[in-house]
N, C-alpha and C positions, 0 to 999 in steps of 0.2 A: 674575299671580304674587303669592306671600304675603311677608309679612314673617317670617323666622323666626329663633330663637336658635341659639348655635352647639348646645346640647345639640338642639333640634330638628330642625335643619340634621343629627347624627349620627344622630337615630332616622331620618329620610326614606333615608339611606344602609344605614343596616341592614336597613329593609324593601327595599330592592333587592338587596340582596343575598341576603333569604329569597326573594326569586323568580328567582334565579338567576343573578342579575347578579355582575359578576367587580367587584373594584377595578379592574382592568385597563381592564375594560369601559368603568367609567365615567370613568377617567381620561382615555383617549383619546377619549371623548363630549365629557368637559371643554374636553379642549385644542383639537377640532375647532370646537365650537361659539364659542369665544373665538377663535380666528384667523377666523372666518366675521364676526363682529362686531367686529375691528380692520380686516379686508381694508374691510367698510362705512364705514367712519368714515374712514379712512387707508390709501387704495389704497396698496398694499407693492410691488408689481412696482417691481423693481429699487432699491428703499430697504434703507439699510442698518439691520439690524433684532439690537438684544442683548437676551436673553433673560436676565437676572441670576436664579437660582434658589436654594434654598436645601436644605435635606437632608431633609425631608418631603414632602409627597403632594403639598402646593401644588408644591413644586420640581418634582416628578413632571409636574404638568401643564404647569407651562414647559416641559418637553423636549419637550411633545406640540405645542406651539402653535409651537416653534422649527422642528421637524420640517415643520408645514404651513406654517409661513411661506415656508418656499423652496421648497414645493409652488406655491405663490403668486407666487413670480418674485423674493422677497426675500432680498438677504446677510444673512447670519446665524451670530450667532457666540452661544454662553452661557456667562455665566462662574458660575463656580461662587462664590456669597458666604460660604459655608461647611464646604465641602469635598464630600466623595462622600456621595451619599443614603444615609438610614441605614433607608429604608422597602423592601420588596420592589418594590410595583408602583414605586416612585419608581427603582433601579438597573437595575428592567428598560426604562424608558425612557429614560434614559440608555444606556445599552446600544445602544437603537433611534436613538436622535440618534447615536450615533457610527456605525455602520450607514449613516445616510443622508449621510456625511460633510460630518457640522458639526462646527464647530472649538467646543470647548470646554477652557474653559480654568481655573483655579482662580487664582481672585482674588490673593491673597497670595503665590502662585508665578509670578506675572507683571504686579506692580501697573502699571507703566508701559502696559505692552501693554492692558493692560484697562481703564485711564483713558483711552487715545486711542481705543477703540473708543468706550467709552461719549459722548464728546466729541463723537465722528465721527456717532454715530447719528440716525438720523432717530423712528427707534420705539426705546423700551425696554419692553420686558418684566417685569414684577414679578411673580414667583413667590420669594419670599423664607418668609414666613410666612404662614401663611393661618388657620384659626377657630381652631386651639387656641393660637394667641398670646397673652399676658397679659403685663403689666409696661413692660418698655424693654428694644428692641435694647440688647446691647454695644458697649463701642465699638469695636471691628472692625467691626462689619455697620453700625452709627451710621454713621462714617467712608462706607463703601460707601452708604448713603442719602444722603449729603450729597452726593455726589458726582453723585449720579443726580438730582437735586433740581437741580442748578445746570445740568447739561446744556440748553439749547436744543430739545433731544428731546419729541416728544410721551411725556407716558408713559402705558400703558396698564396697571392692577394687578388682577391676577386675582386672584378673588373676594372683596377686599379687599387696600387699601394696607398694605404692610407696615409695621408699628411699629402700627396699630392695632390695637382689643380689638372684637371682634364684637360684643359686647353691651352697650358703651358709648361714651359719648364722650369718655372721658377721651384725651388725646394725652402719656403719662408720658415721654417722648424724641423722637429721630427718628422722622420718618414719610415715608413715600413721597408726594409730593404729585401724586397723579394727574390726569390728565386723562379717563380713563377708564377706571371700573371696572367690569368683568366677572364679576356675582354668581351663582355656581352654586345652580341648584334652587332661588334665592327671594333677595329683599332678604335684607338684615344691619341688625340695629338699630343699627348705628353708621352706616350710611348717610343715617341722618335722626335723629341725636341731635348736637350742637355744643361743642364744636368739631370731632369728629371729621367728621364730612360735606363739613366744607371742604377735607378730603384727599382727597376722593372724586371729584371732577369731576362729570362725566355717571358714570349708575349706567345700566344694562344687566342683566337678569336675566336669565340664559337654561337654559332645561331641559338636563339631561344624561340624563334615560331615565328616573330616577328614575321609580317609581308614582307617578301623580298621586294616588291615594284616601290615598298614605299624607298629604299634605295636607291632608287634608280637616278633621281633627279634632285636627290638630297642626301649628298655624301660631301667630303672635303676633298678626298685624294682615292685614288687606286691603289692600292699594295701589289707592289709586283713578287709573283712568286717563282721560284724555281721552273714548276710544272706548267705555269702559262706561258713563261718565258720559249722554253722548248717544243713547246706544241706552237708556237708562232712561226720559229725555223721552217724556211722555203725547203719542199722536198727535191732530192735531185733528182733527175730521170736517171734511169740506171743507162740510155742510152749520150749520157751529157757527156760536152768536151767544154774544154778549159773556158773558150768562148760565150759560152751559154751560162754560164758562173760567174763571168764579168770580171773585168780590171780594175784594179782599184790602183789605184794614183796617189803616193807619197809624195810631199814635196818639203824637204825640210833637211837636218843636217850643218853640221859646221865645223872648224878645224878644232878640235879636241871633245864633239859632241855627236861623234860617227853613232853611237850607238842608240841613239833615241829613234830615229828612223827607221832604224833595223828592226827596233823591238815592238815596231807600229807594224813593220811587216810583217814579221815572223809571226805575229798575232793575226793577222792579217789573212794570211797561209793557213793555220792553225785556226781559223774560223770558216773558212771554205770561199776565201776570192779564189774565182780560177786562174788568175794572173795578177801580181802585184809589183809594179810600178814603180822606181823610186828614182827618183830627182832629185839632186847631193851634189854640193860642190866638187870641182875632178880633185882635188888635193886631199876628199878620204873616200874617193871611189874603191880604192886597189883594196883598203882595209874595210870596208863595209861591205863589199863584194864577198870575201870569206868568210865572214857571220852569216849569209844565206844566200847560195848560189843557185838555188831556185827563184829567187828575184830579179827583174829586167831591171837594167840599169841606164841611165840615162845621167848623166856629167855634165856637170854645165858649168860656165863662164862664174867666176868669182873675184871677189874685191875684199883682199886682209882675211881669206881663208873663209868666205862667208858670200852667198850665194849677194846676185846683183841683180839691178832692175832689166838690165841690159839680158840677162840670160835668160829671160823668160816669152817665151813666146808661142806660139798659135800652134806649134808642131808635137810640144809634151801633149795637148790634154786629147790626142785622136785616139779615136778609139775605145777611149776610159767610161765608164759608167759610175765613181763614185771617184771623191779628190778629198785629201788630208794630208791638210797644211800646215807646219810647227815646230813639231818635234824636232828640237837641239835647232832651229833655223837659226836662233841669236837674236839681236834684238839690237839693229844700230841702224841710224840712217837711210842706208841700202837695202837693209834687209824690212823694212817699213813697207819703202815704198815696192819693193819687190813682194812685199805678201799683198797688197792693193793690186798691184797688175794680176797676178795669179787670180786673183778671187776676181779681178775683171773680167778675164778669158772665160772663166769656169764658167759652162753651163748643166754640170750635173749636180747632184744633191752633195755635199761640202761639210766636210767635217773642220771647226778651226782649233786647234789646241795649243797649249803652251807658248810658247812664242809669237804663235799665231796671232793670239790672243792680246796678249803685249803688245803689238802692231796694231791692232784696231782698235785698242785703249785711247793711241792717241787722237783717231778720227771715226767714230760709231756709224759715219753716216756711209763708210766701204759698206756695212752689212745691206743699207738697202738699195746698192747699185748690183748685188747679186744678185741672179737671173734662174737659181734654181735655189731649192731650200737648205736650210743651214743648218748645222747643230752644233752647239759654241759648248767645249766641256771643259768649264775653268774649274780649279780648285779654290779655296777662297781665296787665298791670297790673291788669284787674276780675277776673281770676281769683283772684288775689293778697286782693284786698279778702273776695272771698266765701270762701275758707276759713281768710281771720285770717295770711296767709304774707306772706315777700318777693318780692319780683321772683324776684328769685336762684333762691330753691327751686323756683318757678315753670317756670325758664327751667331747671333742673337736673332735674328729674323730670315733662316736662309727659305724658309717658303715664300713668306711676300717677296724676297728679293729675286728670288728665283723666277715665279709668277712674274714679278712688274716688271726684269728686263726683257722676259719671253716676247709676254704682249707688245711693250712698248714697241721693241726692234726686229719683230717680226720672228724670231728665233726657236729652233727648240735650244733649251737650254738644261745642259746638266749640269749640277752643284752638286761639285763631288765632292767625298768625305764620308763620314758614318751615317748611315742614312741615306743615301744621296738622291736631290730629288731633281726628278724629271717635269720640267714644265713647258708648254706650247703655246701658239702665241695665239691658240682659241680659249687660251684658258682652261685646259686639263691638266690635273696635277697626278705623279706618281711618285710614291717615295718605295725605295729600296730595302728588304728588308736583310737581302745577302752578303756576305764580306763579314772580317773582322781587323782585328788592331794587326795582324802577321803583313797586309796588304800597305803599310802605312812604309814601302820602299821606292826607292829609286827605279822607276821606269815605269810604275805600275797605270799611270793613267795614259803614258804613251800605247801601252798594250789596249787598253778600253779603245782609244782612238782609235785605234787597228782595226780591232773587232766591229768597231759602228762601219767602218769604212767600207770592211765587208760583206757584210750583210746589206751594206746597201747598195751594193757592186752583186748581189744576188737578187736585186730587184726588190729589197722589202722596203715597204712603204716607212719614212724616216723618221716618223714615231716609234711607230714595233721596231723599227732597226735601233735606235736607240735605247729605250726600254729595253728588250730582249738582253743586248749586248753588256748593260750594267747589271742585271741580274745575275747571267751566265758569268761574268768579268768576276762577281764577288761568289760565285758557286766555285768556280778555279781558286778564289783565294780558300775559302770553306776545306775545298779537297789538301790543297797542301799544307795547309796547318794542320788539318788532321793526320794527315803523312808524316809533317816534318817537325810538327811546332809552332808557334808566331815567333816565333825568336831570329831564327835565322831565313827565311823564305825569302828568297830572289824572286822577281816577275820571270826568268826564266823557267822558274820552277811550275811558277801558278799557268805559263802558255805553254810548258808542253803537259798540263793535264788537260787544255782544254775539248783534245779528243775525247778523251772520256766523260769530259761536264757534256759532251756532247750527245753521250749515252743514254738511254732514259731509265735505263739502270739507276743512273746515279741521282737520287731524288735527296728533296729537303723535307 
């Protein structure tokens, strides 16, 4: 499924309908396809179930989802939050719920009666407003949000919680606070912009007939999923040695920040480099050596416990197929100009992270004296640094900002955080829908670093290596919160599951 706007979201509708497709048509697709994924989620047989709707197409497809609700063995009653639909296909389903004798009832002509229903409910139903929404409910339908908000009810919101705007995240009034929402023909960019997303629950994407080709070339973003993620993973011959698996090249480390390199390795390892690589000042060789003695190690020449310009040279990067640069390097002087030689040398695909990143803050223009492709994976705060912004703007616009550094500096760039999107500097956009708030620890994007590292030290081309590895990176976070909690989970925890996120057992 794609991510799309709501104007895009109206062209996919239009090309269905030049092949023949009715409103009707895909109305009743809608409303079928949304009670097939509440029935999933919230077995209905014999729940009591209110459809609250409103006087457009969305309210249209509540009729259609009320209708199969008690096809499905569920009471069901809709009340009207805004009086009689003012669309065709919307009164003709209406029309059809009174038919299949459901009680429908209009809000404001029997407020009592339709607070005890909502009260009484086990399901509510959100068809109130749906894409062409902007602004702030009134306060009559506010009033009726609020109502629906305090209920005990699961609520499920089709194709977006009402009070929200499709293509952003602003929340300007009431909102529907779902627990699950039901996105016709593709994502909504408000499903993964904030604050809106935290009205959204679980998001669900489901086809209604729509032409898939009119997708093709009129979408916003890709959603990466667990199962495309995994089916991207290079197979290994069953007759492979370590060499044909590839090296992957850490370069990073400093006196009191032995373990950020380690935790790019171990990740590293635990992702299937055949050999992983790491370049550390000699002053935490001895104690980073014992964290993973599977790892080759390589010591070099340092300045106040922090690698030098002096110690880098032509003889680290032989033999390597993939180099990641950063993690705990520090961030002075020597260690600047020491990450610019480093990305000089390097002629394999380049992961820059944390510190890294910090060092090319000060001079953008190291990224286009690099010789092979790069993947820069800031979180905002280094995002923030490398295009001169705040946090704020950051965390306000991370798609165009993601997009415009991409393009501009030639880069793939990941912006990480909830959501995290992947952008390329031909202009493809991915946003992440895996990870939760347990992965918000210490070391956890050195581990993602690792992971890119190796997978591109496996030969995948540095998009899929990318992509793949933020997905799989927040499926490991997925697996041990549900193991452990979000409360206490180490990156330790989320890299030794990721044999298993490796499994295809382990699905989302």
């Amino acid at each position: 499924m794609k991510v799309l706007s709501a104007e895009q979201t109206r062209l996919v509708e239009q090309a269905a309908f030049k092949i023949g497709m009715s409103g009707e048509r895909l109305m009743e697709n809608a409303g079928a396809a949304a009670t097939r994924e509440i029935n999933k989620h919230y077995p209905v047989n014999t729940l009591n179930a209110v459809v609250v709707v409103g006087q457009g197409n969305n309210g249209g497809d509540g009729y259609v989802v009320a209708r199969k609700l008690k096809e499905y063995g569920a009471k069901v009653s809709v009340i009207m939050a805004m009086g009689i639909p003012l669309t065709k296909d919307s009164s003709l389903m209406l029309s059809r719920a009174k038919q299949a004798q459901i009680s429908t009832l209009n809000y404001y002509d029997n407020v009592d009666l339709c607070r005890n229903l909502i009260d009484s409910a086990d399901i509510i139903v959100d068809s109130i407003f749906g894409i062409g929404f902007h602004g702030a409910p009134d306060r009559d339908v506010s009033e009726i949000i609020n109502i629906v908000n305090n209920s005990s009810a699961k609520k499920v919101a089709l194709d977006l919680p009402s009070g929200l705007t499709a293509d952003n995240g602003e929340v300007l009034g009431a909102a529907i606070k779902a627990d699950l929402t039901i996105s016709f023909i593709g994502y909504k960019l408000c499903n993964f912009k904030f604050p809106a997303s935290n009205y959204c629950g679980k998001v669900v994407a489901v086809s209604i007939g729509a032409p898939d080709e009119a997708t093709k070339n009129n979408y916003y973003a890709d959603v990466v999923t667990y199962k495309k993620a995994l089916a991207s993973l290079n197979n290994i011959p069953s007759n492979a040695h370590k060499g044909q698996k590839g090296t992957a090249l850490i370069i990073g480390g400093s006196y009191g920040m032995a373990g950020a390199p380690m935790l790019a390795a171990r990740a590293a390892m635990r992702s299937g480099a055949g050999v992983v690589k790491v370049a550390l000042p000699k002053s935490i060789y001895s104690v980073a050596a014992s964290m993973l003695p599977e790892a080759v190690f390589t010591p070099l020449d340092e300045n106040d416990g922090a690698l030098c310009t002096q110690s880098i040279n032509s003889s680290i990067f032989k033999n390597i197929k993939a180099m990641l640069i950063g993690p705990g390097i520090g961030c002075n002087a020597d260690t600047v100009s020491a990450v610019a030689r480093a990305l000089a040398f390097s002629a394999v695909p380049t992961v820059i992270d944390a510190d890294g990143l910090n060092a090319v803050s000060n001079d953008t223009e190291i990224l286009n004296q690099i010789k092979a492709p790069v993947i820069i994976t800031p979180h905002v705060g280094e995002m923030a640094r490398l295009i001169g912004k705040t946090t704020d703007y950051v965390n306000n616009n991370r798609i165009s900002v993601a997009m415009e550094y991409a393009t501009k500096n030639g880069v793939i760039t990941v912006l990480k955080g909830a959501y995290t999107v992947i952008a390329t500097p031909d202009e493809q956009l991915y946003i992440n829908t895996t990870g939760n708030e347990a992965m918000a620890t210490a070391g956890s994007g050195d581990m993602l670093a690792g992971m890119i590292a190796a997978f591109l030290a496996n030969g995948m081309e540095p998009v899929l290596a990318a992509v793949s590895a933020v997905c799989l990176h927040g499926a490991a976070g997925d697996m041990a919160a549900n193991d452990l909690g979000v409360r206490g989970v180490l990156t330790t925890d989320m890299i030794e599951r990721l044999p298993y996120v490796f499994k295809p057992r382990f699905g989302r």
